[in-house]
N, C-alpha and C positions, 0 to 999 in steps of 0.2 A: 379273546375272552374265554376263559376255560368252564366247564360247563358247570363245578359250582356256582358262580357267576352268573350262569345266564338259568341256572332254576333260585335263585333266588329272588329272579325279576319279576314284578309284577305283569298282569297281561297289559296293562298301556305303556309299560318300559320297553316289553318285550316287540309290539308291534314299532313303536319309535324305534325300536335299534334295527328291527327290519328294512323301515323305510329308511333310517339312513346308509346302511349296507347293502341295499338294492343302489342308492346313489354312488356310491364310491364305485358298485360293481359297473355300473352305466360309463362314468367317468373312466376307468380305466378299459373298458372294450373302446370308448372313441378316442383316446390316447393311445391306443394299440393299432388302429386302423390306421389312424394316422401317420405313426410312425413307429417301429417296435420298443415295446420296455422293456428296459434291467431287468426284470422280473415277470417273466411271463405268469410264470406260477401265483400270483397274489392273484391273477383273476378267479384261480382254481380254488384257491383259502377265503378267499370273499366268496363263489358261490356256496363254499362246503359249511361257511359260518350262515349260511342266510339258510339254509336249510336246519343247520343245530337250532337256530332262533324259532324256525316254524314248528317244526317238530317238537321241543319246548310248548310252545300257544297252545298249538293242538291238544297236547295231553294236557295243559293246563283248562282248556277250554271242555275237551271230555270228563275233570271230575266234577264241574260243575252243572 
């Protein structure tokens, strides 16, 4: 999601895409315990998108 994108989401888009990118990120650490993935690196783009998503809320939650 590039961050046009994710400032044009409202704040109940914005927490929804949290909580479903907190799951993906959950799902792929116990797929990685389990056994390693092709890509380790997507654990690292999932937590760095869940952090643009907060940081997003935040400022969206500070102008009002």
């Amino acid at each position: 999601m590039t961050s046009k994108e994710i400032k044009n989401l409202s704040q109940d888009q914005l927490k929804e895409q949290i909580a479903q990118e907190r799951e993906r990120l959950l799902r792929l650490k116990f797929a990685h315990a389990i056994s390693p993935i092709e890509n380790p690196l997507r654990i690292r783009a999932s937590r760095k998108e869940i952090a643009r998503l907060l940081t997003e809320l935040s400022a969206k939650s500070n102008q009002q």
